[in-house]
VEXVEX-793964 format. One line per 5 residues: their letters; for each residue x, z, y of C-alpha. Coordinates in steps of 0.1 Angstrom, whole numbers, plus 5000, padded with zeros to 4 digits. Last residue first. Example, Ala and Ser with C-alpha at 12.3 -4.5 7.8 and 13.67 -1.06 7.14 Angstrom:
// VEXVEX-793964
sa = 5137,5071,4989 ~ 5123,5078,4955
//
This chain:
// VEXVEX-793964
xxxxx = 1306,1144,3844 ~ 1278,1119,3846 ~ 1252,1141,3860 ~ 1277,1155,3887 ~ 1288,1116,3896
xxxxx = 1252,1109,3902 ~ 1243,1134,3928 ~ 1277,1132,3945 ~ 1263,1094,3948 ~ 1231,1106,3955
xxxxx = 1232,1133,3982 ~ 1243,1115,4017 ~ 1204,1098,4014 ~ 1186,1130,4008 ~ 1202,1147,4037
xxxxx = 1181,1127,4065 ~ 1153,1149,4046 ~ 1160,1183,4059 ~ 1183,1178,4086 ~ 1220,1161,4081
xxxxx = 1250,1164,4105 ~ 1276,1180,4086 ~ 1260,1186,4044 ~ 1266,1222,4037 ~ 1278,1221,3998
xxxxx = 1274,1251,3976 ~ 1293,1255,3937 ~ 1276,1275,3912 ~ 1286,1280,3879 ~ 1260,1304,3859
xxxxx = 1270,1326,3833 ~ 1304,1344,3841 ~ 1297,1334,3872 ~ 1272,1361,3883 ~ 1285,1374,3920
xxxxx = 1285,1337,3926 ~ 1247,1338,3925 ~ 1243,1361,3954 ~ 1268,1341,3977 ~ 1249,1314,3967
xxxxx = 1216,1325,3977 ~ 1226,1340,4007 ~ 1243,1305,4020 ~ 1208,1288,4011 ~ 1183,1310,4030
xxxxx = 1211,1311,4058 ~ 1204,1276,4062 ~ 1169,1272,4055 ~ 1167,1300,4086 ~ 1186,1278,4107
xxxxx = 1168,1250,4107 ~ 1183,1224,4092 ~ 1213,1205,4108 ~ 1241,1216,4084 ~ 1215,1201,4057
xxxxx = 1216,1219,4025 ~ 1229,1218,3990 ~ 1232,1239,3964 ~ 1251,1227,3929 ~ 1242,1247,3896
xxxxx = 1260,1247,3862 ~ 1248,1261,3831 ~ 1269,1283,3809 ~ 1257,1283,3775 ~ 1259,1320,3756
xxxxx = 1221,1317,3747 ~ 1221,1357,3753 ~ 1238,1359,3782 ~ 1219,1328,3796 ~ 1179,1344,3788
xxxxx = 1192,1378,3807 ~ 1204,1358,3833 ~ 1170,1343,3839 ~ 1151,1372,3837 ~ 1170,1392,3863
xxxxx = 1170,1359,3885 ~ 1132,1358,3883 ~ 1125,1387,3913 ~ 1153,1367,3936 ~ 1132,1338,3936
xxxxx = 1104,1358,3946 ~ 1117,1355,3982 ~ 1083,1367,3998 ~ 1067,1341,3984 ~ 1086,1312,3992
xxxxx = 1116,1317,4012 ~ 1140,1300,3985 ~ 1124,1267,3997 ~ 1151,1245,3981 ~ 1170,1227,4011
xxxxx = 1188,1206,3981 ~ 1186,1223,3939 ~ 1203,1203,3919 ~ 1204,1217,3885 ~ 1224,1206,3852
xxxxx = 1222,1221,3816 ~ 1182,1216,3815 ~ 1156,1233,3797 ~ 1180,1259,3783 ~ 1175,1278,3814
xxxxx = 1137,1284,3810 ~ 1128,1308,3837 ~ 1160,1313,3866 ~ 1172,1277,3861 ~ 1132,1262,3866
xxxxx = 1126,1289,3887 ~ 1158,1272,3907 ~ 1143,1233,3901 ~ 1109,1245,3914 ~ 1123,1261,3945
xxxxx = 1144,1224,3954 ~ 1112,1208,3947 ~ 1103,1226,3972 ~ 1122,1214,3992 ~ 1142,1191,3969
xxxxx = 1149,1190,3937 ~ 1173,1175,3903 ~ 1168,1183,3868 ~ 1197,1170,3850 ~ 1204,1164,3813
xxxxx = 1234,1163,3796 ~ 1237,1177,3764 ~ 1205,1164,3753 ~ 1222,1131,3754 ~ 1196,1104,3751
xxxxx = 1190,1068,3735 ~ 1158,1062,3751 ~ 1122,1061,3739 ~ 1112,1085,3719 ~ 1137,1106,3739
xxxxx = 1120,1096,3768 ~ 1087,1108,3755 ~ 1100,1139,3743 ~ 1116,1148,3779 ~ 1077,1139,3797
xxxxx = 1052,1159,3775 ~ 1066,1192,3763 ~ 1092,1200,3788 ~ 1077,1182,3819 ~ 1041,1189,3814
xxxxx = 1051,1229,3802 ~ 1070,1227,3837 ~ 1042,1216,3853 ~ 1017,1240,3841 ~ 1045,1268,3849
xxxxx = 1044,1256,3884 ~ 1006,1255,3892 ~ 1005,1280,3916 ~ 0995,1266,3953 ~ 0958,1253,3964
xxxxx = 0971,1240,4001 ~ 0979,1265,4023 ~ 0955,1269,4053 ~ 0961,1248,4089 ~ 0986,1263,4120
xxxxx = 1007,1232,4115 ~ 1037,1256,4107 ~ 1017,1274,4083 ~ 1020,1315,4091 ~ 1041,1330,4069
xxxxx = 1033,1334,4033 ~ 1027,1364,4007 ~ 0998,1374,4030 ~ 0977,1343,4025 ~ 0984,1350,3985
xxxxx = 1007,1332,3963 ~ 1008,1311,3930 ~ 1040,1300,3917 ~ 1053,1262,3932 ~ 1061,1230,3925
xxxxx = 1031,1217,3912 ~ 1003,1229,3937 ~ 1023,1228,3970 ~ 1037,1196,3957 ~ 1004,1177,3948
xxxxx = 0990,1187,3981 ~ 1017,1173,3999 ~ 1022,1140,3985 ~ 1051,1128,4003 ~ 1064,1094,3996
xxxxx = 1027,1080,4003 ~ 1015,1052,3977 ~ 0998,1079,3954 ~ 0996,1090,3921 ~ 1022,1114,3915
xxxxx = 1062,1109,3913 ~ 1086,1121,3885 ~ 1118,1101,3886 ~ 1140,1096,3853 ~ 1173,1079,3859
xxxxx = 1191,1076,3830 ~ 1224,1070,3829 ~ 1253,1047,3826 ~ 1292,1056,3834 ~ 1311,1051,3867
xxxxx = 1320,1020,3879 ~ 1352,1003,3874 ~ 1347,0976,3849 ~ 1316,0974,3852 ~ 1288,0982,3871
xxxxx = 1278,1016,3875 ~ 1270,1017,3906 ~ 1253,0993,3920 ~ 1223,1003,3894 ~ 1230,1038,3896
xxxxx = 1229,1036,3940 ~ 1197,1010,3936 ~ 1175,1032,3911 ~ 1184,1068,3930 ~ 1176,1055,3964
xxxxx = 1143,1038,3948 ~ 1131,1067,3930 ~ 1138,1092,3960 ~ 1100,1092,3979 ~ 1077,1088,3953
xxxxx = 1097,1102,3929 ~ 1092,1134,3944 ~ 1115,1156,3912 ~ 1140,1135,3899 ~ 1153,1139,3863
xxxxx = 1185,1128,3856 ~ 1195,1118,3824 ~ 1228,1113,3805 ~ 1227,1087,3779 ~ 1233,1092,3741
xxxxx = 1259,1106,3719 ~ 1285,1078,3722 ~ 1276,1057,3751 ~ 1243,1042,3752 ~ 1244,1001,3757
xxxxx = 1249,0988,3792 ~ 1225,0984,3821 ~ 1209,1018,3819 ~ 1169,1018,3827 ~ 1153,1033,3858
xxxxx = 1125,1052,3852 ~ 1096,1062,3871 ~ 1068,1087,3859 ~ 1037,1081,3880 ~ 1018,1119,3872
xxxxx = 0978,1124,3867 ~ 0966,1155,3863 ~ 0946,1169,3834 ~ 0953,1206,3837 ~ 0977,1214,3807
xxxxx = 0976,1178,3785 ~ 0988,1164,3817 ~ 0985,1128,3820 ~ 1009,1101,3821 ~ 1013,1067,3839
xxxxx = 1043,1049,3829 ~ 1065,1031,3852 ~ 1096,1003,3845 ~ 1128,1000,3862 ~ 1159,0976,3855
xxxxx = 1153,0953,3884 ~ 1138,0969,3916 ~ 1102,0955,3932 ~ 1098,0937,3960 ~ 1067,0919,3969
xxxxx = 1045,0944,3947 ~ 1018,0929,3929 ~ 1001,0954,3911 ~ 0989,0960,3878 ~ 1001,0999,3882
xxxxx = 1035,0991,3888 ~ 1050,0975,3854 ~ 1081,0967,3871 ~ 1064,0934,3878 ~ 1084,0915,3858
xxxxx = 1077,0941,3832 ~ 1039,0935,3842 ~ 1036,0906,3845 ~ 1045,0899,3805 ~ 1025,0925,3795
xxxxx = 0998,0911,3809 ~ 1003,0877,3798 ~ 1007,0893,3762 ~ 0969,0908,3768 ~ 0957,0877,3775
xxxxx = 0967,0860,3748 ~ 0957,0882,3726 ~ 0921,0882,3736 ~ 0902,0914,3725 ~ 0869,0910,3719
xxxxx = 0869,0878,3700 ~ 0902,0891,3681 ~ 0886,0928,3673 ~ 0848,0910,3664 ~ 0869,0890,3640
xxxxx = 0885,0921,3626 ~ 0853,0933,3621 ~ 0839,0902,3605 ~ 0845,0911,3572 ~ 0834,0944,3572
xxxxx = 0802,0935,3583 ~ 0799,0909,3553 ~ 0805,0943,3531 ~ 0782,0966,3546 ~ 0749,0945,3534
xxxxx = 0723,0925,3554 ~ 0728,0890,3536 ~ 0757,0866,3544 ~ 0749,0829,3525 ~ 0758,0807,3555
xxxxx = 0776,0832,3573 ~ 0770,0829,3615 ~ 0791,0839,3641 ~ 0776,0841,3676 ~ 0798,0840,3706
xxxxx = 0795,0855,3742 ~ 0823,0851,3768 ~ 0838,0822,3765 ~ 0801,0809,3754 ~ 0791,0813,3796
xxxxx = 0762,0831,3800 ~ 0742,0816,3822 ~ 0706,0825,3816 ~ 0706,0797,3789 ~ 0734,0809,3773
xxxxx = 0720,0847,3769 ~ 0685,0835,3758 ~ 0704,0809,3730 ~ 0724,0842,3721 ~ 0689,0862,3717
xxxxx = 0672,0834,3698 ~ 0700,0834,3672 ~ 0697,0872,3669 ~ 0660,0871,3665 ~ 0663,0843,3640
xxxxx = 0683,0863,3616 ~ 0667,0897,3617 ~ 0633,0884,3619 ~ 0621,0894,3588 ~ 0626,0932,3595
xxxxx = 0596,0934,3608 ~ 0582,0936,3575 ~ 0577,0915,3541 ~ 0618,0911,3540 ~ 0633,0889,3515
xxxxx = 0651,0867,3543 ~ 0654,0893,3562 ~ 0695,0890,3562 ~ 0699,0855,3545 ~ 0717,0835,3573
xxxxx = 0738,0862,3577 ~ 0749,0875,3615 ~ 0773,0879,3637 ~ 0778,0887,3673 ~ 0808,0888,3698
xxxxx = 0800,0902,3732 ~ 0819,0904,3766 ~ 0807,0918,3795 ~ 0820,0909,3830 ~ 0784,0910,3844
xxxxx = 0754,0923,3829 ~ 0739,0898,3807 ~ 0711,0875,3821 ~ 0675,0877,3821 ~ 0665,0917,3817
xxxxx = 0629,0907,3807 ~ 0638,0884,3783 ~ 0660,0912,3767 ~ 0633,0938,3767 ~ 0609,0913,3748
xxxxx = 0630,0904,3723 ~ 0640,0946,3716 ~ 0602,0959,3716 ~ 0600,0970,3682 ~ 0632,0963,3662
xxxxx = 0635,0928,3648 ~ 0672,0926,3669 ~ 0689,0950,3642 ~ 0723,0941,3650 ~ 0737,0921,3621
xxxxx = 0775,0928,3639 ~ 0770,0932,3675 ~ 0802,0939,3690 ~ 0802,0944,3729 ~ 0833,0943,3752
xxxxx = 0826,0961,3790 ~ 0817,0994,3778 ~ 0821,1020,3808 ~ 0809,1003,3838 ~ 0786,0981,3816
xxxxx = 0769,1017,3807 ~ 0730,1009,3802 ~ 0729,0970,3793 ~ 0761,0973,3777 ~ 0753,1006,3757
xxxxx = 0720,0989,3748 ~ 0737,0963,3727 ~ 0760,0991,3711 ~ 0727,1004,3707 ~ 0715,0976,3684
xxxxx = 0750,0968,3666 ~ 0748,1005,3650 ~ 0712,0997,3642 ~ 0727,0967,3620 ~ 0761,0969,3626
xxxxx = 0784,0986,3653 ~ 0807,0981,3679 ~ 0816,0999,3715 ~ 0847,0978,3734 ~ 0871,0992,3762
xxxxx = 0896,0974,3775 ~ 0878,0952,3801 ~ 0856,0983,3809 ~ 0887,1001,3823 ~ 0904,1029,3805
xxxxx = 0937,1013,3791 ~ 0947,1044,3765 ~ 0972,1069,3761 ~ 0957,1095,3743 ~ 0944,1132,3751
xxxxx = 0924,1129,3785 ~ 0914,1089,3773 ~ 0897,1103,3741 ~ 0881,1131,3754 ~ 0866,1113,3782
xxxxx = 0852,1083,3759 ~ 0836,1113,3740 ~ 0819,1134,3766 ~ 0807,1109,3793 ~ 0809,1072,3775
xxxxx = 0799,1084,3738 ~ 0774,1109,3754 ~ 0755,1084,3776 ~ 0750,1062,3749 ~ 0738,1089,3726
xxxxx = 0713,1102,3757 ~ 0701,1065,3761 ~ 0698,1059,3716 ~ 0671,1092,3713 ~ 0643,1065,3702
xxxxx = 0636,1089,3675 ~ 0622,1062,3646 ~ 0593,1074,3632 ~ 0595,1096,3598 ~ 0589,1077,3565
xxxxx = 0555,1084,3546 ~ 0543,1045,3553 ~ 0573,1020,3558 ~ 0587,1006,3590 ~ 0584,1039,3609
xxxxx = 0564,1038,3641 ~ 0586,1035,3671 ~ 0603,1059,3699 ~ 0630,1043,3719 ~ 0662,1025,3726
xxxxx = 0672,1035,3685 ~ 0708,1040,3672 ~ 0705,1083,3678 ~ 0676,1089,3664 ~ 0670,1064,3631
xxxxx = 0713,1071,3631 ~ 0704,1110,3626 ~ 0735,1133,3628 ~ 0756,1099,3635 ~ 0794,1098,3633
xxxxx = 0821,1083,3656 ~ 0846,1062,3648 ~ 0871,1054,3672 ~ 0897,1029,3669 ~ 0928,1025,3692
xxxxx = 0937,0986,3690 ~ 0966,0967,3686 ~ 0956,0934,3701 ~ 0952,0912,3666 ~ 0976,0886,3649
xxxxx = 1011,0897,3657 ~ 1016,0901,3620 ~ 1021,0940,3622 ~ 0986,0943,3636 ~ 0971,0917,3616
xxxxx = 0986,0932,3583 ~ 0972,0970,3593 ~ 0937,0955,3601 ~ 0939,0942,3566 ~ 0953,0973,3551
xxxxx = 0925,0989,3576 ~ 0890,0967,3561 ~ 0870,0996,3548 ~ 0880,1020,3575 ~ 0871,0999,3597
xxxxx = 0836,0992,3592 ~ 0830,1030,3581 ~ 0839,1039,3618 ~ 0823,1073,3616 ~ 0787,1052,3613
xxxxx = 0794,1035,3649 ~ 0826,1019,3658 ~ 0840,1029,3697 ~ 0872,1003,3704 ~ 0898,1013,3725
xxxxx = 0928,0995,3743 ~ 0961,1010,3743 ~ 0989,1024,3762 ~ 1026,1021,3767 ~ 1051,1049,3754
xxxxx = 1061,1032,3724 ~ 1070,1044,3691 ~ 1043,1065,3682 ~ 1019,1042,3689 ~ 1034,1013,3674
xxxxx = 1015,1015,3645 ~ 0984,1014,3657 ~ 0958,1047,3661 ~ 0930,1060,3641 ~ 0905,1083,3646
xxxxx = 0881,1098,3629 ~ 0854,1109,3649 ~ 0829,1146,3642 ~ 0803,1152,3670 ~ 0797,1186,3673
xxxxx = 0817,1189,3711 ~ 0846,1166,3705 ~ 0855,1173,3662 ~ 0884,1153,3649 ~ 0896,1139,3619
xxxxx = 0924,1120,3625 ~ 0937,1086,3600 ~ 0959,1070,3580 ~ 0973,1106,3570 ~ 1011,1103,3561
//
C-alpha cells in the first residue's frame, strides 16, 4: 500500500499523507503544510506512524509541498546572494504564501476531511522553509494559526529588524522553534547569526507578551544546520503544535454534544451524531444526521433509512426509532440517516429547489405562488452522485449495514427527488417513500423518466417497492397529482409494488408527523 499521494494542484507537486484512521473514521483532521515536499516527514513517518498508533501525537494530515526555486519562493524579499557568482535571493515568499493558503489549502480541504480553522491548521519548515512559514503567520494568521520554525533562517537580510518593528505576534498563533547551538557557528557570513538570531527573536516575542504556552524554543546543545536534527524535532513541532489534550476534550464535547457543529445545544437527542460533508460534484456543503441503533446489528446488517430535509424530520425520526425499538417488544433497529444542509432553518428553500430537482425553464413552471423568480433549480443528478458515491459508502464504512434494505424516504419535493430517484437509478435503493412529492414539476417530467426506469427493473429482475402518501387536506391539485400517479404505476406491478395512503385530516406538512411510525415499520419489514 503506497504510504503516501502524489499529487499535482495547479504545477505544484505535494505528497500527501493521511493517518491511519482515515479511512476508518468518518471525522476529520487537522493539517500541517511542510515545506521541501515534506522531506521532514517523510524521513521520520515509522516514527510518526508509532506516535500515532501510540496515542502519542494528534493524527495529523501532512502536506508537503515542493519548491521550483526555494531562494524565490522561501525569501520575504529581494537580497544580494551570500556568496559572489550566486544569483540573488528572489524575494517571491508573499505570492508563495498566498498560494499555499488560496489555491493549495483550498484544494486540500474541498477533497479531504479536514478541521479548516486557523487553530487546526499549521505551516512548517526548516531553515528558509522555517523563514516563510514565519512570514505566513505574520501575512495569513487567518489561515495559518500554528507555526513551526525548525532552524529558521533568522540571519537573512532584514528579518531582526522586521520583527522589532511588528512588536508582538499576531494573535491566537501558535509557534514552536528549534534550533542548534552550533548552526553558524563555522559561518564567515551572515549566516553566523543563525543561532543567536532565533534566541533573540523568542526573547522579543516574550517580552512583547507572548505568553511561553504559546511560543517555545527548543534548543540542541550540539545540533548543527543539517536535515537530520530537523527531522528530529518534527514530531516535537507536531505535539507542541497540536495539543492532545485539547483535542481529546473536543472530542469528548462533542459526542456529548451530539457532535453539532461545536455548539452548545440545550437539548440535544441521545444516540445521534453529525458529520459535515462536501460534495466532490459542486462543492456544497451537506449536515448529514444519524441516529445510531441501540442494539447490536442483526444478522446481515441494519436497515437504513435515508431522510431527505433533515433539518426539519431528523428529530421526529431519531425520537419515534429510539422509543421504538426498545426491547422486548419493539420493533427491530435501524439506521436512521437524515440529510440536512447547512443551516438552523428546517426549510432551506434555496438548497431544495437546487438539489432536489432537474433543471427547468420559466416556461416549464407555473407562476410562483409568492409571485418572486425560481430559485437556481437542476442540480438533482449532482446530488444523487453525492448521495450514492459519497454518503452510502461512508456509512457502510461505518455501520454494520444491510444493503438489502435500504430506504430513501421524501417529501415535497423531496418527494419528486425520491421518484426520479426510483424512475433513474432503481437499484440505488430497494425502498421509496415518496409524501406530497411534487409530481407537477416540469411539466410532469416524471412521467418522461418512467420508461427508463422500468426498462432498468426488467432487466435487474428486483422488484422494488414504493409507498405514496399525501395529505387528505392538501390542495387539491397535490391530491389528484398523487392518485394519478398511482393509478399509473399500478398498471406496472409486475416490477414495481406500489401501495397509496391518503392521510384523513393532514395538509402538506401536518402529514409528516402521522408518517413515521408506518415510515419505520416499512423500512424494517
Amino acid at each position: 500500500m503506497n504510504r503516501y499521494q502524489q499529487l499535482v494542484v495547479e504545477d505544484r507537486e505535494l505528497t500527501l499523507y493521511l493517518p491511519p484512521s482515515y479511512h476508518e473514521s468518518d471525522r476529520s483532521y487537522p493539517v500541517a503544510y511542510v515545506q521541501d515536499q515534506g522531506d521532514m516527514f517523510t524521513d521520520c513517518l515509522n516514527y510518526l506512524n508509532h506516535l500515532f498508533a501510540a496515542g502519542q501525537l494528534v493524527e495529523v494530515i501532512l502536506v508537503g509541498i515542493s519548491s521550483t526555486n526555494r531562494n524565490r519562493e522561501y525569501t520575504p524579499w529581494p537580497a544580494e546572494p551570500l556568496l559572489e557568482g550566486n544569483p540573488p535571493f528572489g524575494g517571491e515568499g508573499r505570492a508563495y504564501v498566498d498560494e499555499v493558503a488560496d489555491v493549495i489549502k483550498a484544494y486540500i480541504d474541498r477533497q479531504y476531511r479536514t478541521l479548516a480553522a486557523p487553530e487546526h491548521t499549521a505551516i512548517i519548515g526548516g531553515s528558509f522553509g522555517g523563514l516563510i512559514s514565519m512570514f505566513a503567520g505574520y501575512w495569513r494568521p487567518e489561515t495559518f494559526g500554528r507555526i513551526g520554525m525548525l532552524s529558521a533562517s533568522l540571519w537573512y537580510d532584514g528579518v531582526m529588524g522586521y520583527i522589532r518593528e511588528q512588536g508582538e505576534l499576531p494573535a491566537g498563533l501558535r509557534v514552536y522553534m528549534s534550533v542548534g547551538q552550533l548552526e553558524g557557528a563555522y559561518k564567515n557570513n551572515a549566516q553566523k547569526h543563525m543561532y543567536p538570531n532565533n534566541v533573540e527573536a523568542h526573547r522579543f516575542w516574550i517580552e512583547q507578551g507572548g505568553s511561553l504556552e504559546r511560543l517555545q524554543l527548543a534548543v540542541d546543545p550540539d545540533g548543527t544546520h543539517d536535515p537530520i536534527f530537523m527531522a528530529r524535532r518534527f514530531p516535537d513541532a507536531l505535539r507542541w503544535l497540536f495539543v492532545k489534550e485539547e483535542y481529546d476534550q473536543e472530542s469528548e464535547i462533542v459526542r456529548a454534544n451530539c457532535n453539532y457543529h461545536e455548539k452548545d445545544p440545550l437539548f440535544c437527542i441521545p444516540g445521534t451524531v453529525t458529520w459535515s460533508m462536501q460534495s466532490d460534484v459542486t462543492g456544497r456543503e451537506y449536515r448529514i444526521f444519524i441516529a445510531e441503533p441501540m442494539g447490536p446489528p442483526p444478522e446481515g446488517g441494519y436497515p437504513v433509512l435515508y431522510s431527505l430535509d433533515a433539518n426539519a424530520t431528523f428529530g421526529t425520526l431519531a425520537e419515534a426509532i429510539r422509543l421504538q425499538s426498545r426491547t422486548p417488544r419493539g420493533i427491530p433497529s435501524a439506521l436512521i440517516v437524515g440529510i440536512g444542509f447547512d443551516s438552523d432553518s428546517p426549510i432551506v428553500s434555496s438548497e431544495r429547489f437546487y438539489n432536489f430537482t432537474e433543471y427547468a425553464e420559466d416556461h416549464e413552471l407555473p407562476v410562483r405562488p409568492n409571485g418572486l423568480d425560481w430559485p437556481e433549480t437542476g442540480g438533482v443528478e449532482a446530488f444523487l452522485m453525492f448521495i450514492e458515491f459519497q454518503l452510502k459508502p461512508a456509512v457502510e464504512r461505518q455501520y454494520a449495514v444491510n444493503r438489502s434494505k435500504q430506504a430513501l424516504f421524501g417529501h415535497s419535493l423531496g418527494g419528486f427527488f425520491t421518484l426520479y430517484t426510483l424512475f433513474t437509478r432503481p437499484e440505488t435503493f430497494s425502498r421509496y417513500i415518496a409524501a406530497c412529492p411534487s409530481v407537477w414539476w416540469k411539466n410532469y417530467a416524471l412521467y418522461k423518466r418512467w420508461e427508463e426506469g422500468k426498462l432498468r427493473l426488467q432487466q435487474s429482475g428486483q422488484r422494488k417497492e414504493l409507498r405514496l402518501y399525501v395529505g387528505a387536506e392538501e390542495k387539491p391539485s397535490m391530491v389528484q397529482d398523487a392518485r394519478e400517479l398511482y393509478a399509473f404505476l399500478k398498471g406496472h406491478d409486475e416490477v414495481l409494488e406500489t401501495t397509496f395512503h391518503e392521510i384523513e385530516g393532514e395538509g402538506h406538512v401536518s402529514v409528516l408527523p402521522a408518517l413515521i411510525s408506518p415510515l419505520l415499520r416499512f423500512v424494517n419489514a
